[in-house]
C-alpha positions as semicolon CSV with decimal commas, in nm:
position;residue;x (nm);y (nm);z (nm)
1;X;9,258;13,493;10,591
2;X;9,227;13,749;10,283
3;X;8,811;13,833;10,209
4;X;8,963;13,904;9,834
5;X;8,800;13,828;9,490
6;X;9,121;13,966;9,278
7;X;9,392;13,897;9,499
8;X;9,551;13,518;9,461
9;X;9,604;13,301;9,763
10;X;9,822;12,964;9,809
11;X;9,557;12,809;10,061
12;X;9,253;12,807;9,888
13;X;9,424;12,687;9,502
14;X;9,613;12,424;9,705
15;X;9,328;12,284;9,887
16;X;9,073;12,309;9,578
17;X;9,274;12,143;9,366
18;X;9,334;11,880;9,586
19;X;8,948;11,852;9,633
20;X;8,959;11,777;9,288
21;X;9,207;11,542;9,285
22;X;9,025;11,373;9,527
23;X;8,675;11,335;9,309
24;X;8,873;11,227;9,019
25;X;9,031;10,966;9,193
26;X;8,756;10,826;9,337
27;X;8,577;10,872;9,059
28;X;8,882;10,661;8,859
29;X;8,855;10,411;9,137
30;X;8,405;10,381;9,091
31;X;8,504;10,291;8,705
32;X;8,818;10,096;8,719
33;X;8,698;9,736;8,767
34;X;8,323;9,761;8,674
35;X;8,143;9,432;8,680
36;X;7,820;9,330;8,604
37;X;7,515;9,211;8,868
38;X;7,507;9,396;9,254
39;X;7,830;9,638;9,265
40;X;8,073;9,634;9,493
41;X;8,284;9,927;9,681
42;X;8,373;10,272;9,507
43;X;8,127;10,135;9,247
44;X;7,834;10,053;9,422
45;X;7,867;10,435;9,635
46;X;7,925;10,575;9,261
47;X;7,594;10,397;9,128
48;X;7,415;10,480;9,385
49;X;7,483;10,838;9,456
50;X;7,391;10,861;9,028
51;X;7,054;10,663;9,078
52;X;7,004;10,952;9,388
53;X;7,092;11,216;9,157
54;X;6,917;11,087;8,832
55;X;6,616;11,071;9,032
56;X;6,668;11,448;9,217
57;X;6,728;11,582;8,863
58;X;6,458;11,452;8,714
59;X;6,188;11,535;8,924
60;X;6,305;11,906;8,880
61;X;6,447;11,981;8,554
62;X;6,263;11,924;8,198
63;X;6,342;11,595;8,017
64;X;6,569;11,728;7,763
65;X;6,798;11,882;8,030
66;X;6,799;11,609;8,308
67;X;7,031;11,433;8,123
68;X;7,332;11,712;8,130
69;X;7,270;11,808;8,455
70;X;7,256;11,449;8,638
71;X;7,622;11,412;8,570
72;X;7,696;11,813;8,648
73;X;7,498;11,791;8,989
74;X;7,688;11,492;9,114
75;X;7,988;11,648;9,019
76;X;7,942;11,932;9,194
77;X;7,770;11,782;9,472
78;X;8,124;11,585;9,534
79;X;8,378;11,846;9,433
80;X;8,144;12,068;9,766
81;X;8,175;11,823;10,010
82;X;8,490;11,703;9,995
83;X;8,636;12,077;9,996
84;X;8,384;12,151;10,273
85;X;8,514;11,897;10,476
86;X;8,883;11,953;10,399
87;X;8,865;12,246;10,685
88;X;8,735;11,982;10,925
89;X;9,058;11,742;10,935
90;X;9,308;11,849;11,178
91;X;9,600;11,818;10,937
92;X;9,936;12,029;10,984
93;X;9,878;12,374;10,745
94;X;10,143;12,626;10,649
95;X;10,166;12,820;11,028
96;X;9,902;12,711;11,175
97;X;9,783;12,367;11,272
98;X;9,477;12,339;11,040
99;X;9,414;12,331;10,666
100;X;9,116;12,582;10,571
101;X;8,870;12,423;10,316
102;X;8,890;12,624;10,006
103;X;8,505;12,745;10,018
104;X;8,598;12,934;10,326
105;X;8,793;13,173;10,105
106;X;8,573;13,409;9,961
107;X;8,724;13,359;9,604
108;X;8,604;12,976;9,556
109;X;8,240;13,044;9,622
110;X;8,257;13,334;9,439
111;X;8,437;13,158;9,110
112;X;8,190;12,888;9,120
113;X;7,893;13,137;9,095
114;X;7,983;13,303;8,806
115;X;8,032;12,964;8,615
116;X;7,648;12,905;8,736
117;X;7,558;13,165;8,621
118;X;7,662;13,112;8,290
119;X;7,570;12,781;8,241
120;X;7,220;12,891;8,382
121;X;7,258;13,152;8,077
122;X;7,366;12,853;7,844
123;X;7,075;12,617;7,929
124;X;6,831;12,914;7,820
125;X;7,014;12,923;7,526
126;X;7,028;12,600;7,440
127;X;6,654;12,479;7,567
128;X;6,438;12,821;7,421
129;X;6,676;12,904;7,142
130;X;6,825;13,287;7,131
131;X;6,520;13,430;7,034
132;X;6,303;13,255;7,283
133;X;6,591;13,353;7,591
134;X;6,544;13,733;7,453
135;X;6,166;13,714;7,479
136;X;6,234;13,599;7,872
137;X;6,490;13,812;7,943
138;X;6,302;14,148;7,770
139;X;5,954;14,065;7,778
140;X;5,880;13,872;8,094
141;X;5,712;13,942;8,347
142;X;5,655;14,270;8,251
143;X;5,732;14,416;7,835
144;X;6,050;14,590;7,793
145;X;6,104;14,648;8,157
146;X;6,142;14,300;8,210
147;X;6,524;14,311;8,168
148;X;6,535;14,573;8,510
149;X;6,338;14,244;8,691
150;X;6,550;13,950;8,520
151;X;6,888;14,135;8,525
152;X;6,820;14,169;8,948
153;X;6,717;13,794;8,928
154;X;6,981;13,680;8,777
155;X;7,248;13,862;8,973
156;X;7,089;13,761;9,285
157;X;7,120;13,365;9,201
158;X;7,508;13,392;9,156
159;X;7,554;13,626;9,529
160;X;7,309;13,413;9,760
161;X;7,567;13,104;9,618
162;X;7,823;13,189;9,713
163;X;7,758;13,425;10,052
164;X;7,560;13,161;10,168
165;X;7,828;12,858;10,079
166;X;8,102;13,075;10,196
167;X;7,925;13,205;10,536
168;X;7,836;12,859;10,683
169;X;8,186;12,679;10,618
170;X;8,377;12,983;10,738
171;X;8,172;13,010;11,065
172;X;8,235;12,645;11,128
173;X;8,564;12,658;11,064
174;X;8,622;12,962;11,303
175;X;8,410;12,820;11,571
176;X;8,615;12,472;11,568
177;X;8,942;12,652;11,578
178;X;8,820;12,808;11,924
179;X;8,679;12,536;12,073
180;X;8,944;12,281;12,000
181;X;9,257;12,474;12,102
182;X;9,284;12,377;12,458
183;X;9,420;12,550;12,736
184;X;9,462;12,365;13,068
185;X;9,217;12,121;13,207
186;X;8,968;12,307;13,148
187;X;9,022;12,399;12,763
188;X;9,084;11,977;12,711
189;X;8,717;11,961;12,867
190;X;8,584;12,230;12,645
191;X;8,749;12,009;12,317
192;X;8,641;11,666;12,422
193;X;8,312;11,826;12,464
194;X;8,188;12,115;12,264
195;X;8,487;12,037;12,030
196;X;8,377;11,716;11,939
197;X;7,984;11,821;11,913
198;X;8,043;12,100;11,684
199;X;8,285;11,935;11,507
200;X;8,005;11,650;11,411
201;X;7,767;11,938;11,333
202;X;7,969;12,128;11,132
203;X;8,005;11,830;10,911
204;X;7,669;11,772;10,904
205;X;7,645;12,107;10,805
206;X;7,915;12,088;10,545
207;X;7,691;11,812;10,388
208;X;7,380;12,028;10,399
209;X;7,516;12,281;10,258
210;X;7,716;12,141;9,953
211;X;7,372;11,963;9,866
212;X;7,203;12,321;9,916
213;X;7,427;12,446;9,607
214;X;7,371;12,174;9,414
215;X;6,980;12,116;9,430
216;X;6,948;12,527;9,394
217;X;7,214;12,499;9,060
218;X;6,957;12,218;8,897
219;X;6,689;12,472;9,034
220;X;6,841;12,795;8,816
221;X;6,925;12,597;8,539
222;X;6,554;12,412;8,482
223;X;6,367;12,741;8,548
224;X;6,590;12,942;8,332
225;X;6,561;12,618;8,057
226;X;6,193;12,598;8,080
227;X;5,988;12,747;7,779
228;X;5,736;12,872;8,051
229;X;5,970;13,099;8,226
C-alpha cells in the first residue's frame, strides 16, 4: 500500500469506481418501478434513508440550503459506506486475498476533501453573496487579521476529513487481515473468534464513520452558508 497523494494506483480507482457503480445502481433500482401508497424494496430503503436525511439536514443547515444538501448528504453518505465496506468482503484481490476499500488509500479521502472544501467555499458564495463571503473571510472574528484565523479554519476542515476517514478504515482493515489469516488450530480459533468480532465492529465502524463525514460536510457547509458566520 502506497501513502501517496500524486502517485496513481489501480486498487483504489478500481474499487471507487465500483463503489459508485454500486450507488448508481441501486439508486436506478429505488426509481425504476415507483408506485404510489407504502413502498416496497430498493424504494422504500431509498425513501426512507431521504426522509432520515431531509430531516438531519434540516435541523442543521439554513432553509435555503437544506434543499441542495439533502440530496448531496445522502449521496455521500452511500458512496462512504459502500467503499468502506468494500475492504470488509473477503473477495480474491490482485496478489493478495482481499480487496482494500478505496478510503484506505490515502488519495480517496484526500480527493474528497478538497471537493468539500470547495463546495463549503461555494455555499458562502452562493448564500452571503461575494461581498458578504469577503466580509467573513477578512473581517471576522477579528478585522483584517481575520483571514490568518479563517484561512487555518478552513484548511483544518478539509485534513481532519480525510485523516480521520482514512485512519479508522485503514486500521480496520490491517487489524482484520491479522486476525483472519489462520495458522494451525490455533490461528482458526483466533479467526472464528476475534476475526469474526472485529470484523462486526469494524463494520460498525465503517458505518460510523461514513455518517461522521457526512453530518460534519452539512456542518461546514451551513456554518460557512450562514449570514451570522
Amino acid at each position: 500500500m502506497i501513502f501517496s497523494l500524486t502517485a496513481f494506483q489501480w486498487p483504489p480507482f478500481i474499487t471507487g469506481l465500483l463503489a459508485v457503480v454500486v450507488v448508481l445502481v441501486f439508486g436506478l433500482m429505488a426509481v425504476r418501478q415507483l408506485t404510489p401508497g407504502v413502498p416496497h424494496g430498493a424504494q422504500n430503503v431509498m425513501e426512507s434513508a431521504v426522509d432520515t436525511f431531509q430531516d438531519l439536514v434540516g435541523q442543521m443547515a439554513p432553509k435555503a440550503l437544506a434543499p441542495n444538501l439533502t440530496l448531496l448528504s445522502l449521496t455521500l453518505f452511500l458512496l462512504l459506506v459502500v467503499a468502506n465496506v468494500i475492504g470488509l468482503l473477503p473477495l480474491p484481490g490482485i496478489g493478495t486475498r482481499w480487496i482494500h476499500s478505496p478510503t484506505a488509500f490515502l488519495s480517496m479521502p484526500a480527493g474528497l476533501a478538497i471537493v468539500i472544501f470547495l463546495l463549503i467555499q461555494w455555499s458562502g458564495i452562493k448564500y452571503k453573496g461575494l461581498g458578504g463571503f469577503l466580509v467573513g473571510w477578512f473581517w471576522k472574528p477579528i478585522p483584517v487579521f481575520g483571514v490568518v484565523v479563517n484561512a487555518l479554519e478552513q484548511l483544518v476542515m478539509p485534513v481532519s476529513l480525510a485523516f480521520r476517514l482514512f485512519g479508522n478504515i485503514l486500521a480496520g482493515e490491517l487489524v482484520l487481515r491479522m486476525t483472519t489469516n489462520p495458522h494451525g488450530l490455533s490461528g482458526w480459533l483466533v479467526v472464528v473468534l476475534v476475526g469474526t468480532l472485529w470484523l462486526v465492529f469494524s463494520l460498525v465502524i465503517s458505518l460510523i464513520q461514513a455518517l461522521i463525514f457526512t453530518i460534519l460536510t452539512v456542518a461546514y457547509m451551513s456554518i460557512q452558508a450562514s449570514t451570522e458566520h
